[in-house]
C-alpha positions as CSV (number, residue, x, y, z in Angstrom):
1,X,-49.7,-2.2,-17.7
2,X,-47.5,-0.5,-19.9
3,X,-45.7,1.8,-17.2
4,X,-45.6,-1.4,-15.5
5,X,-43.3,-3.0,-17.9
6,X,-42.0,0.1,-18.6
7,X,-40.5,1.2,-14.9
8,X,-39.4,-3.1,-14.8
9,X,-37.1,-2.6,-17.8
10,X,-35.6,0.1,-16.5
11,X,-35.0,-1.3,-13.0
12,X,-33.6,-4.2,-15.4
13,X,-31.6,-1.8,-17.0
14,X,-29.9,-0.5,-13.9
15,X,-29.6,-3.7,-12.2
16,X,-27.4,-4.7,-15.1
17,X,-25.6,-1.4,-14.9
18,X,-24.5,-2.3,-11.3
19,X,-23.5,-5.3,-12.2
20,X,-21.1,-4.3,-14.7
21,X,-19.9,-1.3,-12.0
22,X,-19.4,-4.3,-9.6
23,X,-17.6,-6.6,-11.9
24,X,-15.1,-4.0,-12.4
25,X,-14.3,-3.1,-8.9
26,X,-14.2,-6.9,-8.0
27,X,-11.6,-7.0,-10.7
28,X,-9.5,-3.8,-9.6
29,X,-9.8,-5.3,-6.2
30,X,-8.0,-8.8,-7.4
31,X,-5.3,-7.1,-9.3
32,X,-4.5,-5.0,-5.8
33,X,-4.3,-7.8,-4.0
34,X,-1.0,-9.4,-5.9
35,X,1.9,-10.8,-4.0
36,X,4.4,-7.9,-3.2
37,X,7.5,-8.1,-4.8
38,X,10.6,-8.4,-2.4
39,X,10.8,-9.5,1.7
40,X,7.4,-9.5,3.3
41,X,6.9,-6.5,6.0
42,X,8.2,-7.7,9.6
43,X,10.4,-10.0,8.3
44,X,12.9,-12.0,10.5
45,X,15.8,-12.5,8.0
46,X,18.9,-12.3,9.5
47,X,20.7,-11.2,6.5
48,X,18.2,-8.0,6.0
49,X,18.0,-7.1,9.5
50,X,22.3,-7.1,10.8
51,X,23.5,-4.3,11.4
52,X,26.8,-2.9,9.1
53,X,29.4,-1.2,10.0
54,X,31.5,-1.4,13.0
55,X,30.9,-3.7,16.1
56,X,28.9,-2.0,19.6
57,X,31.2,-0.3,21.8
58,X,32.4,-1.9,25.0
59,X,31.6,-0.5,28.3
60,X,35.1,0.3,28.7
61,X,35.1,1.7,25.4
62,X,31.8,4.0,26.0
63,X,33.3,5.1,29.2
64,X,36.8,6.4,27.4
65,X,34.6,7.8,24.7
66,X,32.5,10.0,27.5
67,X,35.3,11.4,28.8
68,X,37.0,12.3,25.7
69,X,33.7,13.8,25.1
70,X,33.3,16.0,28.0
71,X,36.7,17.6,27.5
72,X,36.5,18.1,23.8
73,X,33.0,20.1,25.0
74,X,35.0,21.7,27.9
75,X,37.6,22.8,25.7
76,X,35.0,24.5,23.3
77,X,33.3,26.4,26.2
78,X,36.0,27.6,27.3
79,X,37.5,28.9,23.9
80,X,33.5,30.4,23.4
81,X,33.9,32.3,26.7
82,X,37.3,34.2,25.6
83,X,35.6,35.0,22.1
């Protein structure tokens, strides 16, 4: 009888061990789980998402800016070959 009682007080024992080790998790859990700070992720606002700077090229304007391109590129080809 008395190993009995003895192994049930320590199965007592670590039951209330666990209990304790789950107590805290369940509370590091709840304190992860706090409203982020800031704009939610995959958020639509306008505001956040425009883009700065200077307006999108034309087609016109892209077309003018290739060419410029391709002899600025031609010019330093051409300059590499004599070196």
């Amino acid at each position: 009888m008395a190993a009995t009682s003895e192994a049930l007080r320590l199965l007592i024992a670590e039951r209330d061990r666990l209990d304790r080790a789950i107590a805290l998790l369940q509370n590091e859990t709840e304190t992860e789980e706090r409203p982020r700070r800031g704009r939610p992720p995959g958020s639509k606002n306008s505001k956040a998402t425009k883009r700065r700077g200077r307006p999108p090229m034309t087609e016109s304007e892209r077309r003018a800016a290739s060419e410029r391109m391709k002899k600025y590129w031609a010019k330093r080809r051409k300059a590499a070959k004599k070196a």
